[in-house]
N, C-alpha and C positions, 0 to 999 in steps of 0.2 A: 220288954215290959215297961221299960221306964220312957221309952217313946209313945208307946201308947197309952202308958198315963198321960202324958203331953195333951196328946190330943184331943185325949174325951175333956182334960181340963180346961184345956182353950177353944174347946169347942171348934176345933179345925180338923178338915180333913187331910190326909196323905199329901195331896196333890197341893194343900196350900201352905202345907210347912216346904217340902220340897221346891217351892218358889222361893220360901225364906230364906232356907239353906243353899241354894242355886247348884241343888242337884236334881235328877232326872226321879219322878215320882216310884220306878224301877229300883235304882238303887236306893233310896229311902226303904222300903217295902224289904228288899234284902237285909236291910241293917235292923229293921224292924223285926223282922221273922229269924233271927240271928246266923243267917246264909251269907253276910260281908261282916267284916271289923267296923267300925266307924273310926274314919280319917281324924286326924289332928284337926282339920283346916275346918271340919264338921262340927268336931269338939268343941275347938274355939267359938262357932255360931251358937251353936247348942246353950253354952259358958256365959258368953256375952247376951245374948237373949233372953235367955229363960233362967239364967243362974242353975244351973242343974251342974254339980260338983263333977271336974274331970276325974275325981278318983272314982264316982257313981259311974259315969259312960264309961272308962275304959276298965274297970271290974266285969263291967258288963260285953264288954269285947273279949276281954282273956279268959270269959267262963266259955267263949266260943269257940278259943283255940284249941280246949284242954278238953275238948270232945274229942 
């Protein structure tokens, strides 16, 4: 959810954050629909770019694990 709040905010599609972040618009899309964790290394882009708090992304990973 808190990715695609990103996007409708920046007014950017999948495929141009997945340029940002220098992952493959696939695995964006999987982290997006909560079908992968997001990486640290994601994290830190995510962090550094958009300031979106690592406790907000990786909450949002371990509500994926505890499915």
């Amino acid at each position: 959810m808190i990715l695609q709040d990103l996007l409708k905010q920046e007014k950017i599609n999948q495929s141009q954050l997945s340029k940002e972040l220098n992952i493959s618009v696939s695995l964006l899309s999987k982290i997006i629909h909560g079908h992968r964790n997001i990486s640290i290394d994601v994290a830190n882009k995510l962090h550094d770019k958009y300031n979106i708090a690592y406790e907000v992304l990786l909450n949002r990973s371990n509500s994926h694990e505890e499915r």
